[in-house]
C-alpha positions in Angstrom: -11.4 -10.8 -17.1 -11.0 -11.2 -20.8 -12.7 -14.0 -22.4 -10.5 -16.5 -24.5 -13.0 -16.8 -27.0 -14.4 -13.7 -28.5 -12.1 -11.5 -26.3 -14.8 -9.5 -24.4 -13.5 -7.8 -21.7 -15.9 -8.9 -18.6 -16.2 -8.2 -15.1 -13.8 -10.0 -12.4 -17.2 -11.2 -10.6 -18.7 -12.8 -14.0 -17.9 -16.6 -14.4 -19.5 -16.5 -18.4 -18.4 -14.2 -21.0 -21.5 -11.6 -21.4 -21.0 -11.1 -25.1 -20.5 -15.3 -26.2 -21.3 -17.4 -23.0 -18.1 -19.5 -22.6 -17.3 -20.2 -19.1 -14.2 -17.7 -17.8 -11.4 -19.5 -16.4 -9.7 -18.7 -13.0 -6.3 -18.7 -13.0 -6.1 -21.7 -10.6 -8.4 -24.0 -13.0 -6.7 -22.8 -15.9 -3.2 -24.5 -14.8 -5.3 -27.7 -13.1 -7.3 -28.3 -15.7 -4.8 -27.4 -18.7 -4.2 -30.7 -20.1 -8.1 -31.3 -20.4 -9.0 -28.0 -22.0 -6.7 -28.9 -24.7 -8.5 -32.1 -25.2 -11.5 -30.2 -25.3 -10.3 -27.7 -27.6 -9.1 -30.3 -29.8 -12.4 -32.0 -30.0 -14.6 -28.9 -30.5 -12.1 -27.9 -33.4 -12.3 -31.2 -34.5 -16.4 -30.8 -34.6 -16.3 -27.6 -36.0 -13.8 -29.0 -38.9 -16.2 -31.7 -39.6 -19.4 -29.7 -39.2 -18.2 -26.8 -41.9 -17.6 -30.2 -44.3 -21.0 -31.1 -44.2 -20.2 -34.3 -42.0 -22.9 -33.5 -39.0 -23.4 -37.1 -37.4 -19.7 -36.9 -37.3 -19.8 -33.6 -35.4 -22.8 -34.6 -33.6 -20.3 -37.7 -32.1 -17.9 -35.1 -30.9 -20.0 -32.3 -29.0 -22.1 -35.3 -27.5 -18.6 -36.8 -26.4 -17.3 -33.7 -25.0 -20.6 -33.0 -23.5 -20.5 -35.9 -21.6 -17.1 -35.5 -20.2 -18.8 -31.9 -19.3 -22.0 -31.5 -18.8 -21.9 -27.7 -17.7 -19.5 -26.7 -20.9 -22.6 -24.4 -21.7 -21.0 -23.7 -25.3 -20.6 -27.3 -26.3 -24.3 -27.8 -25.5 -25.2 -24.7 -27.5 -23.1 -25.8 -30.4 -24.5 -29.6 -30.0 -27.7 -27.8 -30.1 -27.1 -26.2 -33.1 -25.9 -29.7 -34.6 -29.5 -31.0 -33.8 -31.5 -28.5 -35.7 -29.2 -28.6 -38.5 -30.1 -32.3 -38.8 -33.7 -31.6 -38.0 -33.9 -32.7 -34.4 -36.0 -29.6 -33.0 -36.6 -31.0 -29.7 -32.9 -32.3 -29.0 -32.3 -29.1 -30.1 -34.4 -26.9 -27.4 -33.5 -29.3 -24.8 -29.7 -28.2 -25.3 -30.4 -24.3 -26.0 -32.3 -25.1 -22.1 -29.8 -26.7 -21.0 -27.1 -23.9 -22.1 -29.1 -21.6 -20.8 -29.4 -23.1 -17.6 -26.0 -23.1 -17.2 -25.6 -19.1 -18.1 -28.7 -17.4 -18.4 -27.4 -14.5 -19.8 -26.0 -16.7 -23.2 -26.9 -14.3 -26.1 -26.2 -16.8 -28.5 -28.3 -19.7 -27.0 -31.6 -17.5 -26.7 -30.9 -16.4 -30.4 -31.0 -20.3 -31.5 -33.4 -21.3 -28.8 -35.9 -18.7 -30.5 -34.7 -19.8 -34.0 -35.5 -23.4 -33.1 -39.0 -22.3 -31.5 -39.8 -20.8 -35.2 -38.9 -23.8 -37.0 -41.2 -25.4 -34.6 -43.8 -23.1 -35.5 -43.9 -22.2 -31.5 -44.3 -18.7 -32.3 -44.6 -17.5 -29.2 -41.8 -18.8 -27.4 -39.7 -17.5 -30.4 -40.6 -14.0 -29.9 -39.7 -14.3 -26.0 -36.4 -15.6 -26.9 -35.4 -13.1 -29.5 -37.0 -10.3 -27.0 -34.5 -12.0 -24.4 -31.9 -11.6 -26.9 -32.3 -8.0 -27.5 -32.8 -7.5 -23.8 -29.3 -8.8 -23.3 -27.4 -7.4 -26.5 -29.7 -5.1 -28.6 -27.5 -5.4 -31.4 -26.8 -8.9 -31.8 -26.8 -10.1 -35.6 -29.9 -10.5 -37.1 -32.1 -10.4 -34.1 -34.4 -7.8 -35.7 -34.8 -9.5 -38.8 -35.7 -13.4 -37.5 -38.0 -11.5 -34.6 -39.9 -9.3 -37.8 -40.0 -12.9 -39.2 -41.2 -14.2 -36.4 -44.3 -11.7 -36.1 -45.0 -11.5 -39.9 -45.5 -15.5 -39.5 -47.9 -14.9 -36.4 -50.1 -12.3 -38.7 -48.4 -9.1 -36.4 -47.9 -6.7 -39.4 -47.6 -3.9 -37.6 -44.9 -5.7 -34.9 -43.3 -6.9 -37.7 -42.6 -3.7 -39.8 -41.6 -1.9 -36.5 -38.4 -4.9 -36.1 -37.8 -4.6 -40.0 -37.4 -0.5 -39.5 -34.8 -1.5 -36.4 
C-alpha cells in the first residue's frame, strides 16, 4: 500500500507508513471517512501555512484542534509536538513525541524529535536512545548522525562522538 504522504511503498499488513508514520488508509475508511480527511487536510495545511509564517500559537490552535477531533492522528501529534518545542514547551513537547509514538512505534520522525527534544532538555541519555532508535529504524535518516555526535560530544563521549561525525 502506498502511502499518500511521502509515497513509500509499504506492506498490505502495515497500518503506518514505515518511512513518515502517517496512518494508511483502507479503501473502505478512505470513502467513509472522506469528507473528514479533507477537513483534516485542510486544517493541517492550514497549520503548516501559518507555522512557515512565523505565526506558532496560531498553528499551535490548529494541530491541538485536529488532535482533539483525533487523538490517534499520530502525525498531527508529532507535528503539534514539534509546535511545542519551537515555542519552548519541552515537556508538552515529549508528551506528544510519546504519544505519536505510542500510536506507531516504528515513527522515524517522532523518535528523531523526541531525541532532539531530550537534548534541549539536556536529558542526554534519553536523546541518544532515541536517535539510536532512529537509526535502528532508518539508518539514513537526515541528520541523525550529526545531532547523535552532538549528543555524545555534549555528554564528554569524544570518542562516540567522532565515530557518528565519520558516519
Amino acid at each position: 500500500m502506498r502511502c499518500p504522504k511521502c509515497k513509500t511503498e509499504n506492506p498490505p499488513d502495515h497500518k503506518f507508513c514505515k518511512e513518515c508514520g502517517t496512518k494508511l488508509l483502507e479503501e473502505a475508511e478512505i470513502s467513509v471517512s472522506k469528507g473528514k480527511q479533507m477537513e483534516v487536510e485542510t486544517r493541517l495545511d492550514l497549520a503548516a501555512s501559518y507555522e512557515l509564517r512565523g505565526l506558532v500559537e496560531l498553528a499551535m490552535k490548529e494541530y491541538e484542534e485536529v488532535r482533539a477531533a483525533f487523538p490517534r492522528y499520530a502525525d498531527v501529534r508529532n507535528n503539534l509536538g514539534k509546535i511545542y518545542r519551537k515555542a519552548g514547551r519541552l515537556d508538552e513537547a515529549i508528551k506528544e513525541f510519546k504519544a505519536a509514538l505510542n500510536i506507531n512505534q516504528s515513527f522515524v520522525e517522532a523518535h528523531n524529535n523526541l531525541g532532539k527534544a531530550y537534548k534541549y532538555k539536556f536529558m542526554l541519555e534519553e536523546a541518544i536512545q532515541e536517535f539510536k532508535k532512529v537509526l535502528q529504524i532508518n539508518p539514513h535518516y537526515a541528520d541523525t548522525h550529526t545531532v547523535l555526535g552532538e549528543t555524545y560530544l555534549k555528554k564528554g563521549e569524544i570518542k562516540a562522538a567522532i565515530s557518528e561525525f565519520e558516519e
